[in-house]
C-alpha positions in Angstrom: -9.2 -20.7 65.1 -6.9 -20.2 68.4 -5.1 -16.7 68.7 -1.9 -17.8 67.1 -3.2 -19.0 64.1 -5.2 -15.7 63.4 -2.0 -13.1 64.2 -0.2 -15.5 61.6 -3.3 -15.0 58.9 -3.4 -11.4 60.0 0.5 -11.0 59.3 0.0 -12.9 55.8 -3.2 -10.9 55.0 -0.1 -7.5 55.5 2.6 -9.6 53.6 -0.1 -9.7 51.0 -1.2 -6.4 51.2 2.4 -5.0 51.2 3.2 -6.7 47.7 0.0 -5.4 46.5 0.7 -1.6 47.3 4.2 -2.4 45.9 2.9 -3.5 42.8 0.3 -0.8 42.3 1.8 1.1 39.7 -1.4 0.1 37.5 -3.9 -0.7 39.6 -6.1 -3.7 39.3 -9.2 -1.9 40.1 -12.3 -2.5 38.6 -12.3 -0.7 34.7 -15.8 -0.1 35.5 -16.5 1.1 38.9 -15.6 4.1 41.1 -13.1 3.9 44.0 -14.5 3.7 47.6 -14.8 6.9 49.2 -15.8 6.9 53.1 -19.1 4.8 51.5 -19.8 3.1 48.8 -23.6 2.4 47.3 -23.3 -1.1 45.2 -26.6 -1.9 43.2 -27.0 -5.8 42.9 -29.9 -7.5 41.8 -31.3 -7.2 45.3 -31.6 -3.9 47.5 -28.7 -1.6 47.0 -26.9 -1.0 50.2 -24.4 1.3 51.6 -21.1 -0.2 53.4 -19.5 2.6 55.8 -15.4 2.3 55.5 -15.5 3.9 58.7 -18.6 2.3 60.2 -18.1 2.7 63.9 -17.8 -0.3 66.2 -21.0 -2.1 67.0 -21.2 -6.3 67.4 -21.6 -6.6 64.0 -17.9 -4.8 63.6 -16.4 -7.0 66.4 -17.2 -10.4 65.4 -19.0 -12.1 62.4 -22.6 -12.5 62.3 -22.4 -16.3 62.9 -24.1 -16.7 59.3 -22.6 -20.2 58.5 -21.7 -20.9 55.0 -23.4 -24.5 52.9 -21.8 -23.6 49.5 -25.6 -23.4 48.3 -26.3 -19.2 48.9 -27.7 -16.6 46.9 -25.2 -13.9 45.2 -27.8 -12.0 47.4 -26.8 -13.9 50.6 -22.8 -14.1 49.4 -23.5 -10.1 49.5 -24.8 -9.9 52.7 -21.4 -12.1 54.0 -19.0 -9.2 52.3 -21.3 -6.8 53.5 -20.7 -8.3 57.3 -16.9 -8.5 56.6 -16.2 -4.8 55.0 -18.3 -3.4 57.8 -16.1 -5.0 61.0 -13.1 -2.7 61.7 -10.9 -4.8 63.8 -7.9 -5.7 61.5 -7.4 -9.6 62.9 -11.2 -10.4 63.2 -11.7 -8.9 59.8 -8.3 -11.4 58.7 -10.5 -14.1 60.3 -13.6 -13.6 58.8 -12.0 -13.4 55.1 -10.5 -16.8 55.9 -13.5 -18.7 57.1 -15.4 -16.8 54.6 -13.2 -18.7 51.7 -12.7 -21.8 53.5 -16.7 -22.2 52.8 -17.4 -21.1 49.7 -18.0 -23.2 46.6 -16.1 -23.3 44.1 -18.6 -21.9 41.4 -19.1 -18.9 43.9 -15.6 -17.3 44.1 -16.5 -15.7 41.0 -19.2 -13.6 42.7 -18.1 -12.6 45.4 -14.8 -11.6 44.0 -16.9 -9.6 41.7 -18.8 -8.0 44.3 -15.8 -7.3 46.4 -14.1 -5.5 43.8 -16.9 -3.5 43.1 -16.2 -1.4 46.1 -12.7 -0.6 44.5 -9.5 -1.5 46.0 -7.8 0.7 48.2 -4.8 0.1 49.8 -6.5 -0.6 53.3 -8.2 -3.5 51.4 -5.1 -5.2 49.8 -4.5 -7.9 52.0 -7.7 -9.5 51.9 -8.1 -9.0 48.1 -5.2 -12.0 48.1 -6.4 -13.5 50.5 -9.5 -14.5 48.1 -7.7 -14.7 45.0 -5.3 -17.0 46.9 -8.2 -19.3 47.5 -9.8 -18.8 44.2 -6.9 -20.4 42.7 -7.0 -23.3 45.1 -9.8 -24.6 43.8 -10.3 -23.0 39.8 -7.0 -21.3 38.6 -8.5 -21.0 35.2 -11.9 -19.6 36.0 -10.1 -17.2 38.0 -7.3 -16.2 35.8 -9.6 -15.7 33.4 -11.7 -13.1 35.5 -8.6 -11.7 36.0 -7.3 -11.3 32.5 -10.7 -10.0 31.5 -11.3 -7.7 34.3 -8.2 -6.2 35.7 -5.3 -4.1 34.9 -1.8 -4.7 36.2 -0.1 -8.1 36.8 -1.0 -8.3 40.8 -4.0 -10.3 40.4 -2.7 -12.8 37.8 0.7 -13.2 39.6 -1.3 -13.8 42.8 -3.4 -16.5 41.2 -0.2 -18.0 39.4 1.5 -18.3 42.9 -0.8 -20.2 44.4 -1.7 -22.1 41.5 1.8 -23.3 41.0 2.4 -24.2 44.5 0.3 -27.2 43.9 0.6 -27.9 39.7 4.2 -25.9 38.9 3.8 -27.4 35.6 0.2 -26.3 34.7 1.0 -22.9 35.8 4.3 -22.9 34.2 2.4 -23.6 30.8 -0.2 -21.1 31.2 2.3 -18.7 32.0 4.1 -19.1 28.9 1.3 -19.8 26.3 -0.7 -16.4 27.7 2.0 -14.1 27.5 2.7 -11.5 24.4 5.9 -9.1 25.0 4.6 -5.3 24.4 0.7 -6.5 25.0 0.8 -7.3 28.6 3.2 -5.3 29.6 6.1 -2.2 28.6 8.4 -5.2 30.5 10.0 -7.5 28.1 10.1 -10.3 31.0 6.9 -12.3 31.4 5.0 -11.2 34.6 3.1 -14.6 34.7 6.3 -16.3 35.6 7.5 -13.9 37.7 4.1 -14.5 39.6 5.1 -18.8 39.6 8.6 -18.3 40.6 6.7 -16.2 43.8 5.2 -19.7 44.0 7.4 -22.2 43.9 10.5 -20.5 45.2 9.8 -22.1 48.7 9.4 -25.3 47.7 11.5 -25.9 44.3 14.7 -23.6 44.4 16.1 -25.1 41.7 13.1 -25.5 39.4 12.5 -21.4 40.2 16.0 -20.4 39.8 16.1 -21.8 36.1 13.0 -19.7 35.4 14.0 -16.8 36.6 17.5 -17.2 34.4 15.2 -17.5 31.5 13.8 -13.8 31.8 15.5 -11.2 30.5 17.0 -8.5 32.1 14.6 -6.2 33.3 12.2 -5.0 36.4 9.9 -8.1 35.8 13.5 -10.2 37.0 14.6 -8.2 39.5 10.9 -8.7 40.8 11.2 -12.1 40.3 14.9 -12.1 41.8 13.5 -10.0 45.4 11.1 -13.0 45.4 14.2 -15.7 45.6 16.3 -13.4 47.7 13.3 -13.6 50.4 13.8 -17.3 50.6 17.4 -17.8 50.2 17.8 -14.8 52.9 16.2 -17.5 55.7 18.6 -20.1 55.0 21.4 -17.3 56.2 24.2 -15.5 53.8 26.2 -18.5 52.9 23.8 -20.1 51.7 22.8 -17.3 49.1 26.5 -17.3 48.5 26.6 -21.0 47.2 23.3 -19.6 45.0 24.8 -17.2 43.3 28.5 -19.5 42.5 25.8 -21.8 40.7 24.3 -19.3 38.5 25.0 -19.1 35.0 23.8 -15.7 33.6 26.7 -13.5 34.5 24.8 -10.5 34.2 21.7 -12.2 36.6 24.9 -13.4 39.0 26.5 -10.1 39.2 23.3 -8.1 40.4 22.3 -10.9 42.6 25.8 -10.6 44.2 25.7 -6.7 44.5 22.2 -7.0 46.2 23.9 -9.6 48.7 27.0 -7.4 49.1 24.9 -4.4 49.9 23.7 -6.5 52.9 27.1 -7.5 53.7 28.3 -4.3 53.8 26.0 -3.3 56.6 28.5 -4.9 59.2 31.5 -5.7 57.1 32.3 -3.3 54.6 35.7 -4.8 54.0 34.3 -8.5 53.7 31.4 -7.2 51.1 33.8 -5.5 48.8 36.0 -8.6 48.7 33.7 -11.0 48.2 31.7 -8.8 45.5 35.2 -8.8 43.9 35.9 -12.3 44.1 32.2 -13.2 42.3 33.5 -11.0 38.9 34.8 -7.6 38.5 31.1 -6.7 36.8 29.5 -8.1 40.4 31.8 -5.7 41.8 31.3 -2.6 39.4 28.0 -3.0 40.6 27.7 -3.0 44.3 31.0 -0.8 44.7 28.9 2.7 45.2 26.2 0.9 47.9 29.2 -0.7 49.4 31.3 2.6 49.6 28.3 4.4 50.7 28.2 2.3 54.3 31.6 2.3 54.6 31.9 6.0 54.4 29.5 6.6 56.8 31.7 4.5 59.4 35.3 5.5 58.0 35.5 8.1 55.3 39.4 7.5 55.2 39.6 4.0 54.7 36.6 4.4 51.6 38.7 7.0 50.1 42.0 4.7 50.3 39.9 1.8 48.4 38.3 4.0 46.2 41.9 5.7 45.3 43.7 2.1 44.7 41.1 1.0 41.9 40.6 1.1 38.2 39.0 3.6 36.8 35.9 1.8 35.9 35.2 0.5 39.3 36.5 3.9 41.2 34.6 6.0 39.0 31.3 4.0 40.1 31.9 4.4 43.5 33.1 7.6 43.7 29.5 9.6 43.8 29.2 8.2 46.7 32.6 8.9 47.9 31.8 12.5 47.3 28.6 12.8 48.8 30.2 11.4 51.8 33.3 13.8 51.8 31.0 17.2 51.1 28.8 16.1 54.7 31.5 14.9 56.7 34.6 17.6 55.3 33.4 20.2 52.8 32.7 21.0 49.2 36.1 22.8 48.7 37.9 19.3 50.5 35.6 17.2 48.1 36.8 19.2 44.8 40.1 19.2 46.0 40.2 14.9 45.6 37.6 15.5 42.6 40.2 17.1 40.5 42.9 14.2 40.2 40.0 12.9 37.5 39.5 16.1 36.0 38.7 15.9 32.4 38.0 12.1 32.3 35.0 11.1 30.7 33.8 8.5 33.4 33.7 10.8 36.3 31.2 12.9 35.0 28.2 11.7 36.7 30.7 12.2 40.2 31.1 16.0 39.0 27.4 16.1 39.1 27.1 15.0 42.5 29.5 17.5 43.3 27.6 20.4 41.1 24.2 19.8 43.1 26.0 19.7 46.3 27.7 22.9 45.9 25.7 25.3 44.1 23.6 26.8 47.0 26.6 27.4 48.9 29.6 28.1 46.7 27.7 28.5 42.9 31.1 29.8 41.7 32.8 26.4 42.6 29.9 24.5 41.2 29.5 26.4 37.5 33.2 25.9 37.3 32.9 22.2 37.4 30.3 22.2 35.3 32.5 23.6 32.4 35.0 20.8 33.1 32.5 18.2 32.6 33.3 16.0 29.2 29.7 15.4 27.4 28.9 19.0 26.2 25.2 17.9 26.0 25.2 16.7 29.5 27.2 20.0 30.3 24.6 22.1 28.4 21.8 20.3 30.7 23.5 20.7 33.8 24.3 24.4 33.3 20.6 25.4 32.4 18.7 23.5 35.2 21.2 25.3 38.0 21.6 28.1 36.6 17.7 29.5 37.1 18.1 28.5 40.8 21.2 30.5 41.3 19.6 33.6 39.4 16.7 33.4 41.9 18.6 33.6 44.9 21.5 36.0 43.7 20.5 37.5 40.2 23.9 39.9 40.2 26.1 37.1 41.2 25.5 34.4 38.4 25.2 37.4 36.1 28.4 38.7 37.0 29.9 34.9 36.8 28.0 34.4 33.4 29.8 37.8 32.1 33.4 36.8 33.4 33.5 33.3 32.2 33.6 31.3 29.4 30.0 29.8 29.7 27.6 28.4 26.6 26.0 31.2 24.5 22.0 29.4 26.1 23.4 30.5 29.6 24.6 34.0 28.7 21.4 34.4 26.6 18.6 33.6 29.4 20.7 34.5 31.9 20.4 37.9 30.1 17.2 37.4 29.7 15.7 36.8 33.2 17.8 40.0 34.2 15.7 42.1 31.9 12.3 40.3 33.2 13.7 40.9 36.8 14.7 44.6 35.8 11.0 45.2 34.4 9.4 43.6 37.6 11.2 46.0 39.4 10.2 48.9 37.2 6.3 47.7 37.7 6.2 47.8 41.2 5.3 51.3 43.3 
């Protein structure tokens, strides 16, 4: 294998890998088995051996062993190849040995040494290659190794990695195993299927169209914004109008309004102007939704021109940009500049979550300013919240000051009375000490 071709397996053994630590939220390591520490003792049905994480280098870590593979080994002499791999610490030669290591094997011995690989435990430095052989497994046995993977891990990583590869070369197969193995609430908290999300990974390159009408068949949720990320990666090579002509063909509004404001959002990194209009142009829900990432670049750049847009729009759309409008006016001018523009919507219902921006913005520097906008917020119960998780912070930096506030303001009878409280606790603390 020349140089080129192993930095391009190294960078897909990281591609790999960085999905994998993305996904990790529940792990696929082994039910049964103990995480890797610096070493980890693995009894087989030979001699139990120790692999160091952190062996040092020796030839055995800079190059492989030159044990050919005939497809006729031993699990004991499968081992001993894994063995060989873990212990190398160069990144590309270890990329290279995973590969020629699955290139050989039979098909009836993936299950093995998968096995045994996992029986170290997965850790994020191992992520990459763990693909890498579930990649291949699928190549060659998607069903012997989606059921391993059904039986043995936790997560969707594995199954969606099998699933992609699988339907790379039989969509149709996967498709229907995807479906027919899926129950909502067993697999997963998601209501979307994670199998498909794992075949549109797959196909996506090769069959837009085909991978496009999956993904409109999930429902909203994280498993289709997964899925969606997936398409975006592709459509993003073929260059913005391309994913523009995507997203006019799509016939979920909801799926073509958050695919627009993910496009916009990248738009808006060099053309503010041209992101908000074309967001607008998609549907006034595309534009709802990207409004706040697009007002947040553009503030960054020209605070004057955000606040003019902002200022000439409907409430529903200025009141979802206008957090970060605010956050943007307290850096650049001030807390007392940002109320001051803040109060033109005081008292209406959908600028509450913007008077929170404000409220956490301000407290440590004016509280006074911040309690008092707390009060005008609309939804008592998110007014009650607000008021009791900054109300402890300001006690412990100035206990006289929000107790003199608390006593000279109309504030809910919770504040007065723990406000009250931790003045007494404070008062006794005092008391204790010599």
């Amino acid at each position: 294998m020349d140089n080129k071709t192993t930095f391009i397996a190294a960078g897909w053994a990281l591609s790999c890998g960085a999905a994998f630590f993305i996904g990790r939220t529940n792990s696929d390591a082994p039910s049964n088995s103990t995480e890797a520490n610096n070493s980890t003792r693995v009894s087989s049905s030979g001699p139990s051996r120790t692999i160091s994480r952190d062996a040092t280098p020796s030839s055995k870590s800079s190059k492989r062993s030159g044990r050919t593979l005939t497809g006729s080994e031993s699990p004991d002499e499968l081992q001993l190849s894994v063995d060989e791999l873990l212990a190398i610490t160069d990144p590309i030669s270890r990329t290279q040995g995973f590969l020629e290591l699955v290139e050989n094997l039979s098909p009836d011995q993936f299950l093995s040494v998968v096995d045994y690989y996992r029986s170290f435990g997965v850790d994020d430095q191992q992520f990459g290659e763990y693909g890498i052989l579930l990649t291949a497994w699928a190549k060659v046995d998607p069903l012997q190794a989606l059921t391993y993977a059904s039986e043995k891990t936790r997560g969707s990583f594995a199954r969606q990695t099998i699933l992609a590869s699988w339907a790379k070369n039989d969509p149709e197969s996967a498709i229907s195993w995807a479906k027919g193995n899926f129950e909502e609430g067993k697999d997963t908290r998601d209501p979307a299927n994670p199998w498909l999300v794992g075949v549109i990974k797959g196909i996506v390159s090769q069959d837009m169209p085909r991978a496009t009408q999956l993904l409109e068949e999930l429902p909203y949720s994280r498993g289709r914004s997964e899925a969606l990320d997936s398409i975006f990666d592709s459509l993003n090579r073929e260059g913005t109008e391309a994913t523009k002509e995507w997203i006019s063909r799509l016939s979920d509004e909801q799926l073509q309004a958050g695919a627009a404001s993910r496009l916009a959002d990248k738009m808006a990194e060099s053309n503010p102007k041209e992101a908000i209009e074309w967001a607008g142009s998609v549907s006034e829900e595309a534009l709802k939704n990207s409004a706040d990432d697009i007002v947040e670049k553009w503030a960054e750049n020209n605070l004057e021109e955000a606040q003019a847009w902002v200022d000439s729009q409907p409430t529903e759309i200025a009141s979802s940009a206008a957090p970060e409008l605010i956050d943007a006016m307290i850096e650049q001018s001030g807390v007392v500049a940002a109320s001051a523009w803040l109060s033109q919507h005081e008292g209406d219902p959908a600028f509450d979550r913007t008077v929170q921006t404000l409220v956490w913005n301000s407290m440590r520097e004016t509280p006074e300013l911040g309690f008092d906008w707390i009060m005008k917020m609309t939804n008592e119960r998110e007014r009650a919240r607000t008021a009791h998780r900054t109300i402890g912070d300001w006690a412990r930096r100035d206990m006289e000051g929000a107790y003199d506030y608390v006593q000279n303001n109309p504030v809910p009878e919770g504040i007065q009375k723990r406000l009250e409280y931790q003045l007494k606790e404070s008062q006794n603390q005092s008391k204790q000490k010599p």
